[in-house]
LODRENVO-613530 format. One record per residue (C-alpha): residue in one letter; x, y, z. Coordinates in nm, 2 decimals. Example, Ala and Ser with C-alpha at 12.3 -4.5 7.8 and 13.67 -1.06 7.14 Angstrom:
<pts>
<pt code="a" east="1.23" north="-0.45" up="0.78"/>
<pt code="s" east="1.37" north="-0.11" up="0.71"/>
</pts>
This chain:
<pts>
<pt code="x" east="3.54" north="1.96" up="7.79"/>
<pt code="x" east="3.21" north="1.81" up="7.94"/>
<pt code="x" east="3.06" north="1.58" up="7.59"/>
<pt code="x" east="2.70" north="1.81" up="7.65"/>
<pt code="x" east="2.89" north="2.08" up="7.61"/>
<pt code="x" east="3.10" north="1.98" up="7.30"/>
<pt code="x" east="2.73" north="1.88" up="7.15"/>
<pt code="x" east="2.56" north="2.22" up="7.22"/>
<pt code="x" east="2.85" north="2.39" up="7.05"/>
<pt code="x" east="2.81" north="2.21" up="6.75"/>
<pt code="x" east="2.43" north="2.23" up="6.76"/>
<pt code="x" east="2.49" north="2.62" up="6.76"/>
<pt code="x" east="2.77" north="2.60" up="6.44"/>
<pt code="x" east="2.53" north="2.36" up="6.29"/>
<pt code="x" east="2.19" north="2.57" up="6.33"/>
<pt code="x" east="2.37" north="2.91" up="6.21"/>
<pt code="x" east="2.59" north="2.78" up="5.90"/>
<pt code="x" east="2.26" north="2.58" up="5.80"/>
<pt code="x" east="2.16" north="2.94" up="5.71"/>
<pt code="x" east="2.39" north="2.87" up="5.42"/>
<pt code="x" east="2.26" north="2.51" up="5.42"/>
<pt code="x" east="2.63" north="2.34" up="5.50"/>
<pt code="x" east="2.54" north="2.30" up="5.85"/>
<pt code="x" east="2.31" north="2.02" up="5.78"/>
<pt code="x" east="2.60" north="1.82" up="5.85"/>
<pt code="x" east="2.73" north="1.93" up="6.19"/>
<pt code="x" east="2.38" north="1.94" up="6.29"/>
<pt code="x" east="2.30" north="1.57" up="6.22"/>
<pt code="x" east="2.64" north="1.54" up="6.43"/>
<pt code="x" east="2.52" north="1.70" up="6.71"/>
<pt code="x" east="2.18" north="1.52" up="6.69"/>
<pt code="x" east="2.31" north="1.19" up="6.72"/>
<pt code="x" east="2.55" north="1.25" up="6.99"/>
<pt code="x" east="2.22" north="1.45" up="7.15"/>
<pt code="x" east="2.02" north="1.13" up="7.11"/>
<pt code="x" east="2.28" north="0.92" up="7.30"/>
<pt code="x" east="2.30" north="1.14" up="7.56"/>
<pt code="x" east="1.94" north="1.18" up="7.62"/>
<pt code="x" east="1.93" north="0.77" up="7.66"/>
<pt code="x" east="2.21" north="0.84" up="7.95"/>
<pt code="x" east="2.08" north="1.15" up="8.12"/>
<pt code="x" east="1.75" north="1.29" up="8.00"/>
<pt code="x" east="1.82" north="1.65" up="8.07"/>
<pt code="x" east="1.68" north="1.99" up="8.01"/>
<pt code="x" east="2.02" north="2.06" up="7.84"/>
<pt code="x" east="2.03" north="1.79" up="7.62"/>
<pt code="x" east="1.67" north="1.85" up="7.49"/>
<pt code="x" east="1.81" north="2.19" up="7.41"/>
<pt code="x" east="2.07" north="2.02" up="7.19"/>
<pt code="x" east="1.85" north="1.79" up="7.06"/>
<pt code="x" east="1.57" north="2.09" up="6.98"/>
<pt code="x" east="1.89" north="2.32" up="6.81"/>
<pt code="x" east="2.03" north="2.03" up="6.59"/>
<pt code="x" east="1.66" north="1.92" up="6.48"/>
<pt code="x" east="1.62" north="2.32" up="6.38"/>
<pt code="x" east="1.97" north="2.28" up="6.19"/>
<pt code="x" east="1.87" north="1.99" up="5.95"/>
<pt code="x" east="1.53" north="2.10" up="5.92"/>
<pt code="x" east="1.61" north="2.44" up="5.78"/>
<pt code="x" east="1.81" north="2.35" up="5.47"/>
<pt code="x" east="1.52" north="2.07" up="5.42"/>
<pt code="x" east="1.29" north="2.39" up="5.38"/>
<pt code="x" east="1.52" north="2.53" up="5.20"/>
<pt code="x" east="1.55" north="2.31" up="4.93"/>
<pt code="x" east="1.18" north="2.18" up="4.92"/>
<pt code="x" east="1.11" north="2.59" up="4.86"/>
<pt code="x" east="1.33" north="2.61" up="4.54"/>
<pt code="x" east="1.26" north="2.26" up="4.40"/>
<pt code="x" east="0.96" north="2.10" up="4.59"/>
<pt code="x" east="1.01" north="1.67" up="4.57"/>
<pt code="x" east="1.27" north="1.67" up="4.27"/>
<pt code="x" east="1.62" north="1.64" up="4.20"/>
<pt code="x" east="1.82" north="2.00" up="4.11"/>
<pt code="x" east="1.82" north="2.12" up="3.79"/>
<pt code="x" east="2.02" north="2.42" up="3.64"/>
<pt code="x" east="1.82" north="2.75" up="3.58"/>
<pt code="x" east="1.81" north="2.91" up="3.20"/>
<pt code="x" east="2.10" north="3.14" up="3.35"/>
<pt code="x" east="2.33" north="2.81" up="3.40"/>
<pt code="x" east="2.33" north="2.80" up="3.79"/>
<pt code="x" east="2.40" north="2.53" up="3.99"/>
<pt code="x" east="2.16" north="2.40" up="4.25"/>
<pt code="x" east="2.35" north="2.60" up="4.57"/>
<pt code="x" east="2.27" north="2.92" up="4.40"/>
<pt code="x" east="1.93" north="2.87" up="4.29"/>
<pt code="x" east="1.86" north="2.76" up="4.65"/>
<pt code="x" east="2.03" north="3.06" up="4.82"/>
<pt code="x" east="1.88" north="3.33" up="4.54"/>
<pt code="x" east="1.53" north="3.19" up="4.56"/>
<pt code="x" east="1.52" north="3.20" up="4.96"/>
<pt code="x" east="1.66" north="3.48" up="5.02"/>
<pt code="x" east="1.56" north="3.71" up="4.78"/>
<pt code="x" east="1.22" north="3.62" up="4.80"/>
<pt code="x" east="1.26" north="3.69" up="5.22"/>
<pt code="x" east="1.41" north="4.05" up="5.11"/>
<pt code="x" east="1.17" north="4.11" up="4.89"/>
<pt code="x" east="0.86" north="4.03" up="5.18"/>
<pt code="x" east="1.07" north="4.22" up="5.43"/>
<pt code="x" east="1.06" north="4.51" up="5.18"/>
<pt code="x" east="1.43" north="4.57" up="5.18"/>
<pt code="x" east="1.39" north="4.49" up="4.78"/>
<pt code="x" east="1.10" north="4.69" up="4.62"/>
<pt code="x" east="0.96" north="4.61" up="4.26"/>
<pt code="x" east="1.07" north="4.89" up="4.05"/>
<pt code="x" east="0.83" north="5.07" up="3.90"/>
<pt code="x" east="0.69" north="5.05" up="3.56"/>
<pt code="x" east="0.84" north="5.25" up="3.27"/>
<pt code="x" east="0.63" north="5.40" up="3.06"/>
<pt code="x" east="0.67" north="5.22" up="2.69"/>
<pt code="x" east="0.81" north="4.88" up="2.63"/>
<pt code="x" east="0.93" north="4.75" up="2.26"/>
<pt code="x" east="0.99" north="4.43" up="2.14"/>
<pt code="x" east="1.07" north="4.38" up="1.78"/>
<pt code="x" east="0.86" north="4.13" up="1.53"/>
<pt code="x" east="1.00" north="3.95" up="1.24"/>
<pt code="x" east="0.94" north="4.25" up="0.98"/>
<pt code="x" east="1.11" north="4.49" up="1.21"/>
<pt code="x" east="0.83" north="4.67" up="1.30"/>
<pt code="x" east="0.81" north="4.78" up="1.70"/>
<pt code="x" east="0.53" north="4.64" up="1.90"/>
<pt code="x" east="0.45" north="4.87" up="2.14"/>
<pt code="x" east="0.30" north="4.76" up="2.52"/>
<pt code="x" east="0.12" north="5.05" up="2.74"/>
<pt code="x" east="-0.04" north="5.04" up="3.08"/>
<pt code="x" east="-0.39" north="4.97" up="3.08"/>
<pt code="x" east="-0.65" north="4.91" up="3.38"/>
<pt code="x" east="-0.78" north="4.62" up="3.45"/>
<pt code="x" east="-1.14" north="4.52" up="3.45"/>
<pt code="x" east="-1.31" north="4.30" up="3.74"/>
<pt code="x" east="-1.50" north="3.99" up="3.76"/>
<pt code="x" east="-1.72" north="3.81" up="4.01"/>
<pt code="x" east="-1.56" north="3.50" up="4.20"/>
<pt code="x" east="-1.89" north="3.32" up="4.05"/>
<pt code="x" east="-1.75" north="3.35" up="3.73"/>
<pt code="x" east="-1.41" north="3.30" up="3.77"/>
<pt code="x" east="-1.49" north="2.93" up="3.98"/>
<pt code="x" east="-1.71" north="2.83" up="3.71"/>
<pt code="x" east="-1.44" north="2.86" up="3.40"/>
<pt code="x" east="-1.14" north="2.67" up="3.59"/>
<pt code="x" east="-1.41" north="2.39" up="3.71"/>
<pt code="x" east="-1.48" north="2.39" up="3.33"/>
<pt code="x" east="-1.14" north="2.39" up="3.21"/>
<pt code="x" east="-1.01" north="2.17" up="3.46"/>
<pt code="x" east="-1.23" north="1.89" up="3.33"/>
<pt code="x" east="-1.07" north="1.90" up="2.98"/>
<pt code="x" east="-0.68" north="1.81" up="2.97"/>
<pt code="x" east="-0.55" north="2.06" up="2.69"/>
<pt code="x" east="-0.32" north="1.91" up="2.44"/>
<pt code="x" east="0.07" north="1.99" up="2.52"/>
<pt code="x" east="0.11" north="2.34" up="2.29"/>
<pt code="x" east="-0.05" north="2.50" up="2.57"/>
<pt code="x" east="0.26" north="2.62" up="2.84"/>
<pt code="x" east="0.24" north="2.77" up="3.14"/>
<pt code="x" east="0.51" north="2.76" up="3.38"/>
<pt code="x" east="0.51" north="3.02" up="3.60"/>
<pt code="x" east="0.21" north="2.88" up="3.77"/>
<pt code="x" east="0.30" north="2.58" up="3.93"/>
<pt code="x" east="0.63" north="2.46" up="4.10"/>
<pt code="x" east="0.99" north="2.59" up="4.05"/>
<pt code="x" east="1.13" north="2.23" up="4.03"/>
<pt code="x" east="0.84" north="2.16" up="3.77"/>
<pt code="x" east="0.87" north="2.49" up="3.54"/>
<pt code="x" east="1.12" north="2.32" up="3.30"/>
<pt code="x" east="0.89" north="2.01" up="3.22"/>
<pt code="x" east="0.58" north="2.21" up="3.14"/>
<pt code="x" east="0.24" north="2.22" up="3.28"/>
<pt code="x" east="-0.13" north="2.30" up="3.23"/>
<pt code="x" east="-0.35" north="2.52" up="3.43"/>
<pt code="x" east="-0.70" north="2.64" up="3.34"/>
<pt code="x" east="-0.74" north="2.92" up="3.13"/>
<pt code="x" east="-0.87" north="3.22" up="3.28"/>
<pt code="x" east="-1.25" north="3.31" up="3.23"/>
<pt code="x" east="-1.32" north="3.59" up="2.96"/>
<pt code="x" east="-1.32" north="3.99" up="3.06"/>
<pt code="x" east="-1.44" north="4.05" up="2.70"/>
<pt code="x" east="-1.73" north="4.32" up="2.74"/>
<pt code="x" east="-1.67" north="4.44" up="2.35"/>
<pt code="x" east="-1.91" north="4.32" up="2.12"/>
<pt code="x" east="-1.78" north="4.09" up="1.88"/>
<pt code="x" east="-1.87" north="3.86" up="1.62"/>
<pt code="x" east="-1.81" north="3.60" up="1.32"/>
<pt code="x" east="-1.67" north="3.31" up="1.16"/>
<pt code="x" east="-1.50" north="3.03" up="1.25"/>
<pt code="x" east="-1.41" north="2.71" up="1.01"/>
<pt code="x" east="-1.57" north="2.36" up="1.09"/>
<pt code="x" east="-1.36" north="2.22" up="1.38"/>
<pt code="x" east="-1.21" north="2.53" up="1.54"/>
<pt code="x" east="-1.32" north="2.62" up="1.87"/>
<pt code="x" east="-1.28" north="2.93" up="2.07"/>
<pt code="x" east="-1.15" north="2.82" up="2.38"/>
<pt code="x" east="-1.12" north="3.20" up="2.52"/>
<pt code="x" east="-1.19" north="3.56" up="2.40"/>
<pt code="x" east="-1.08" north="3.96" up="2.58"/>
<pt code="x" east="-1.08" north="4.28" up="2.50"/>
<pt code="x" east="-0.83" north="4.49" up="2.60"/>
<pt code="x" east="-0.75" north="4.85" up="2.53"/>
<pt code="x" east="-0.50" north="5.13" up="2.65"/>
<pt code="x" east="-0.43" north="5.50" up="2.60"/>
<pt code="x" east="-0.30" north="5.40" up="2.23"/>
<pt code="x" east="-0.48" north="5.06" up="2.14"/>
<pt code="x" east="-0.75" north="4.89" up="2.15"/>
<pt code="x" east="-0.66" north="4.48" up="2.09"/>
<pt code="x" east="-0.93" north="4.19" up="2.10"/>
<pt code="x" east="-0.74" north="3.87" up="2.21"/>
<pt code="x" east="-0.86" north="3.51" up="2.09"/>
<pt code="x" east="-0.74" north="3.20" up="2.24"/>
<pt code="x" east="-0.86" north="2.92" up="1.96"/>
<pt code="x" east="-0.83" north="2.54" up="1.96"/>
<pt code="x" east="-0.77" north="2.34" up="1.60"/>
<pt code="x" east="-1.00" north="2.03" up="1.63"/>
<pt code="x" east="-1.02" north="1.99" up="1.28"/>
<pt code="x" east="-0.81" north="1.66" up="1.26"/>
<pt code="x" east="-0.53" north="1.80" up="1.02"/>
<pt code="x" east="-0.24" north="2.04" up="1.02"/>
<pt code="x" east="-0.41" north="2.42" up="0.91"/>
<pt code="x" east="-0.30" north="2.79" up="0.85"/>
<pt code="x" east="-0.50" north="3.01" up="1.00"/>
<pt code="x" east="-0.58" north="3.39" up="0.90"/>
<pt code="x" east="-0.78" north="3.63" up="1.10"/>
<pt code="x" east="-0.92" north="3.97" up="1.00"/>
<pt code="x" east="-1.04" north="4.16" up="1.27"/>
<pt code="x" east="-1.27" north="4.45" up="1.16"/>
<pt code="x" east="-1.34" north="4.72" up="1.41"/>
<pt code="x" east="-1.72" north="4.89" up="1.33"/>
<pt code="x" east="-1.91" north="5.20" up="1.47"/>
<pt code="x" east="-2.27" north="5.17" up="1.59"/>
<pt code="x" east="-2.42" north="5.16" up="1.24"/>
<pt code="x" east="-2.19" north="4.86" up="1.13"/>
<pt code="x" east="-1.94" north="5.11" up="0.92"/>
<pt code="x" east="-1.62" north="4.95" up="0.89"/>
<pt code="x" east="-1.36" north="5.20" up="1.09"/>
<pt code="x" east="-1.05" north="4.96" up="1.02"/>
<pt code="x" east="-0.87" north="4.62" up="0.98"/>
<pt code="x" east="-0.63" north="4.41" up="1.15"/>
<pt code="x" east="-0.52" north="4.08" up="0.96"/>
<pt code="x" east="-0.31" north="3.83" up="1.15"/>
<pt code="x" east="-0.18" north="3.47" up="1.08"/>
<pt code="x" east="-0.06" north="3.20" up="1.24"/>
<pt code="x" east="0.12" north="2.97" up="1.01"/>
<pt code="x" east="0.17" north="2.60" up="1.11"/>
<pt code="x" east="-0.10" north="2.43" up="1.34"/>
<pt code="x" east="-0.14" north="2.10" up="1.45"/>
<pt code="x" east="-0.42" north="1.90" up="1.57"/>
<pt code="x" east="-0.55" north="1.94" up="1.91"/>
<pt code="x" east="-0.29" north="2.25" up="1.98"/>
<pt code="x" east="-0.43" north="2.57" up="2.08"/>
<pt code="x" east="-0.31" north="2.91" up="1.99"/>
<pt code="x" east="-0.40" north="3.32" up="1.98"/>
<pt code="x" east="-0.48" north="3.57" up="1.72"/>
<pt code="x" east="-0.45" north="3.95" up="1.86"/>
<pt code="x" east="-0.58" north="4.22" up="1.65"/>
<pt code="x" east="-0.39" north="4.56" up="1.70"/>
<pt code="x" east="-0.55" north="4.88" up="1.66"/>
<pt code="x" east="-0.43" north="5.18" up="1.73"/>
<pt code="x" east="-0.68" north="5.42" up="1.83"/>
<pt code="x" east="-0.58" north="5.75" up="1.58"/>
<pt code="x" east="-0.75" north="5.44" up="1.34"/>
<pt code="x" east="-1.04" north="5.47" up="1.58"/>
<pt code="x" east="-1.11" north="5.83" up="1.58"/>
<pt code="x" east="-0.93" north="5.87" up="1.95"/>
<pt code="x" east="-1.18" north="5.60" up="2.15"/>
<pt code="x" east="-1.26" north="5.26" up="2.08"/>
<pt code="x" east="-1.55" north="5.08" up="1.83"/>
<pt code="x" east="-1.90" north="4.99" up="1.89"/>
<pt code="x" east="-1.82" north="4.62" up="1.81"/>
<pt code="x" east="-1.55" north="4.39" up="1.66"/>
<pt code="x" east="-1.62" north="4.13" up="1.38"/>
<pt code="x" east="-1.36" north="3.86" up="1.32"/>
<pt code="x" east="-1.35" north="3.62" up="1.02"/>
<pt code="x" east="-1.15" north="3.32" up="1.04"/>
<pt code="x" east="-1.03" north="3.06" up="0.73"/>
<pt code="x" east="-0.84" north="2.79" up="0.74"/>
<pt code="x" east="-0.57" north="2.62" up="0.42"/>
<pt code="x" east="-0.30" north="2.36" up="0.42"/>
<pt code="x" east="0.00" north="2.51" up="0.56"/>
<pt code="x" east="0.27" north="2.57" up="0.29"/>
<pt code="x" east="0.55" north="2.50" up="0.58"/>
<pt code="x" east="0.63" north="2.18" up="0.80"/>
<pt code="x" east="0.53" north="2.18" up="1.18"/>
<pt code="x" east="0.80" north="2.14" up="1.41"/>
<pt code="x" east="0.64" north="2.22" up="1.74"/>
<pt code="x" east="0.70" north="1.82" up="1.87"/>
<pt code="x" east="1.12" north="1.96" up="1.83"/>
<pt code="x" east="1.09" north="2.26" up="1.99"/>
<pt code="x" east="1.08" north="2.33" up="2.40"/>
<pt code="x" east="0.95" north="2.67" up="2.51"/>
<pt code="x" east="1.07" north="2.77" up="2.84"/>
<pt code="x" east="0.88" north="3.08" up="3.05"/>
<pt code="x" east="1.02" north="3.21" up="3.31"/>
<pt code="x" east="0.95" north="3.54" up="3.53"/>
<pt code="x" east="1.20" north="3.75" up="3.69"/>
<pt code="x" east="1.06" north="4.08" up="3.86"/>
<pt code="x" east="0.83" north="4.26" up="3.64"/>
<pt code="x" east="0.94" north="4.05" up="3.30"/>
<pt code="x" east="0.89" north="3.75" up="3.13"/>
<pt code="x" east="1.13" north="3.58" up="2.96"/>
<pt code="x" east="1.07" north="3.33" up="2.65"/>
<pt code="x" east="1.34" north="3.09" up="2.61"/>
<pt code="x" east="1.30" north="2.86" up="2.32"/>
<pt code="x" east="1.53" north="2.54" up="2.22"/>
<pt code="x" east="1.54" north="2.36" up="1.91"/>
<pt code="x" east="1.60" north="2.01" up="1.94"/>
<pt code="x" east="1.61" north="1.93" up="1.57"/>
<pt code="x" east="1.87" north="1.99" up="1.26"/>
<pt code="x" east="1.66" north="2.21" up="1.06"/>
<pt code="x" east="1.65" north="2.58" up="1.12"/>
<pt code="x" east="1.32" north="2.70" up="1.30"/>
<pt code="x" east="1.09" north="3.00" up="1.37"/>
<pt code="x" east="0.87" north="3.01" up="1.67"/>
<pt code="x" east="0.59" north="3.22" up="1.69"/>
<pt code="x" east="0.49" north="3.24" up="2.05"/>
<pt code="x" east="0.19" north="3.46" up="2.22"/>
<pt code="x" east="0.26" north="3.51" up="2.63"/>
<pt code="x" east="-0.06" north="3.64" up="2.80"/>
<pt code="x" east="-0.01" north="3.85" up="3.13"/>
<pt code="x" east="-0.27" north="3.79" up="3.35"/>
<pt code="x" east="-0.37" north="3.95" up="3.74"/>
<pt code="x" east="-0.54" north="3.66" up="3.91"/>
<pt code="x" east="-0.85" north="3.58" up="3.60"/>
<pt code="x" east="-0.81" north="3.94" up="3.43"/>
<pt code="x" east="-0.57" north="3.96" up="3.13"/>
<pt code="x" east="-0.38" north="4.25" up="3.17"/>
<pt code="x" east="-0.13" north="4.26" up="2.85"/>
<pt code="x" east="-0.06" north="3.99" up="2.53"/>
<pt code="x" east="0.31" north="3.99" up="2.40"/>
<pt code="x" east="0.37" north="3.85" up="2.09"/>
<pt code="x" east="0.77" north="3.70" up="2.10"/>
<pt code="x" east="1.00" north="3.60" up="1.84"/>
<pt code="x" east="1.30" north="3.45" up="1.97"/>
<pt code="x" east="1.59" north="3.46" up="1.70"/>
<pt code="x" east="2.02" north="3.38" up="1.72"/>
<pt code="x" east="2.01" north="3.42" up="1.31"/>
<pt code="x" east="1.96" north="3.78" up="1.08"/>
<pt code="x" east="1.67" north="3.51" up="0.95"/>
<pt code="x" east="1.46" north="3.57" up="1.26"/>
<pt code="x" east="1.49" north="3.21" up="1.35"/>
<pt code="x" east="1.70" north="2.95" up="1.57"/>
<pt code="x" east="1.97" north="2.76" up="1.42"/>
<pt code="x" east="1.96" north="2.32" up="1.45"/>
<pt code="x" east="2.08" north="2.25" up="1.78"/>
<pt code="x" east="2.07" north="2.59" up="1.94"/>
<pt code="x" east="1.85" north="2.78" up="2.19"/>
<pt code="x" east="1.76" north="3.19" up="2.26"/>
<pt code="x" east="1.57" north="3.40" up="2.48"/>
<pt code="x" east="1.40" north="3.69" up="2.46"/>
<pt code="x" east="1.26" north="3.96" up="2.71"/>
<pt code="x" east="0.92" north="4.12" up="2.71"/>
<pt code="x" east="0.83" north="4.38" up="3.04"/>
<pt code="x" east="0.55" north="4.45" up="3.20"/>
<pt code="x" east="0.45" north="4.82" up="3.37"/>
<pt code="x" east="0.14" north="4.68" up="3.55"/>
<pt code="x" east="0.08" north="4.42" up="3.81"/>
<pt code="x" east="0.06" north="4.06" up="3.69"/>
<pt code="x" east="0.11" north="3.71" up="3.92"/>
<pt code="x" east="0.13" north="3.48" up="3.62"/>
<pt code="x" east="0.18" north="3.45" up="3.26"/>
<pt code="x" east="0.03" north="3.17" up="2.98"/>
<pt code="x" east="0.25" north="3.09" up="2.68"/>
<pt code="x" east="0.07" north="2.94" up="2.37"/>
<pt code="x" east="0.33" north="2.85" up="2.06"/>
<pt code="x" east="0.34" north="2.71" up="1.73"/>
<pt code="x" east="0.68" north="2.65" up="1.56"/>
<pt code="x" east="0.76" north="2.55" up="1.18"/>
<pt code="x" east="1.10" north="2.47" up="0.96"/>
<pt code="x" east="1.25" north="2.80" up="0.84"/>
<pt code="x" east="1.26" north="2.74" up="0.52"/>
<pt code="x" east="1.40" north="2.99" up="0.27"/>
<pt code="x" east="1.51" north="3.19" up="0.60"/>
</pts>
């Protein structure tokens, strides 16, 4: 058999088992024997082979680069190996645009449970809009202030960088509720929403500790009808935060509370005290990842204490904050993760969101 002809037959196994990215190295075969004949004849056939072979390395190049961008492989939070993640990624993502997977639709009612075993119920809402304008003047202003290393969000950048965390701006305020109040000396409000459903009506903060010290926050959120009347409460707090970190307080109201609509304004008041427990955010890694219409909060604690993480994932639809999911991850009765150890936990969403933000604060479970 003619050497062209052993080379275009290897160029054609090469270029269709690079589909499952092995035939990078028949390919390379067959483009080096291609080169050498191209010195001796210069052929139409050989450019084929030449052309066939390039298309064989270059695809599992793509490949690659689409699941982990300029990095070496890392295992996933589900334990796979690189050749998986590779072959998932590409070709579910190519099912999925080809419409041969669809997104399942939204159930009606999630339920994720909090650390006093009460259920935290998510509904569907609709989201408001915003002007371009606005959006574009929020991320240039955000974009010029690095936020401390609290803030998360993964699912925004890179595959290959989701593990190692990242910053992105914070999405401009669709808050058209009223609101007002306190804040103590050195805590700034970095965002603030308002959104409501069939069943609730939450305002959102997003709030920065610049005070220079560790503080306990508490929140009470006061919902008021057009002549100031209080209607109800909603007191939240976040236990352990350090300087510099940011983090959310979400009032929940549920609208029976409201007489069946939603209040004529929303007055928060804010204070500040010495935590009574030890921060232990610096030993604790928060993971996000998406899969379909979920998120999914992994959280690992590096140290030999016990730990509770209190972490706030924000759903968001380009600037427009859709849902707020308050998660707990827990492998203990205690509601908290042993020394050494690492859990997950699962939150759904039944509206359309491209990208979630993850703010945390973690402390040493003690008494747990």
């Amino acid at each position: 058999m003619h050497i062209t002809t052993i080379a275009l037959i290897t160029s054609i196994i090469g270029l269709i088992s690079s589909f499952l990215l092995v035939g990078i190295i028949p390919s390379l075969v067959s483009f080096i024997m291609g080169i050498k004949l191209f010195i001796e004849e210069k052929s139409i056939d050989v450019v084929r082979i030449l052309a066939i072979s390039f298309a064989g390395i270059l695809l599992p190049v793509v490949m690659y680069l689409n699941t982990f961008g300029l990095h070496i492989p890392v295992r996933d939070e589900s334990g796979r190996n690189f050749y998986q993640q590779i072959m998932i990624n590409n070709y579910s993502n190519l099912a999925t645009g080809l419409g041969f997977i669809k997104e399942k639709d939204p159930e009606p009612v999630e339920s994720v449970s909090d650390y006093a075993g009460e259920e935290m119920t998510y509904y569907t809402n609709t989201p408001k809009t915003h002007s371009d304008e606005a959006a574009k003047q929020k991320s240039d202003e955000t974009a010029s202030n690095k936020l401390p290393e609290i803030f998360e969000s993964l699912d925004s950048i890179a595959p290959a960088e989701r593990n190692k965390g990242g910053i992105i701006s914070i999405a401009p305020s669709d808050d058209d509720m009223p609101s007002y109040g306190g804040l103590p000396v050195g805590t700034l409000i970095i965002a603030q929403y308002f959104r409501e459903d069939d069943h609730n009506a939450n305002p959102v903060m997003v709030l920065q500790n610049k005070t220079g010290d560790i503080c306990r926050y508490e929140c009470i959120f006061t919902a008021r009808d057009k002549d100031g009347n209080e209607m109800a409460i909603s007191e939240k707090t976040v236990e352990v935060v350090r300087d510099g970190s940011i983090f959310v307080f979400e009032g929940r109201f549920d609208k029976k509370d409201l007489g069946g609509g939603i209040p004529d304004a929303f007055e928060f008041s804010i204070s500040k005290r010495d935590p009574y427990e030890k921060d232990m955010s610096e030993s604790v890694a928060v993971y996000t990842a998406v899969e379909g219409n979920s998120a999914i909060l992994t959280a690992e604690n590096r140290s030999d204490k016990k730990v509770k993480v209190d972490a706030y994932v924000l759903f968001f639809d380009g600037s427009e904050l859709v849902d707020c999911m308050w998660m707990i991850p827990q492998n203990t009765d205690e509601v908290c993760l042993e020394p050494g150890s690492a859990a997950s936990i699962k939150g759904d969403a039944y509206y359309r969101f491209d990208h979630v933000e993850t703010f945390y604060t973690a402390y040493e479970a003690v008494g747990e």
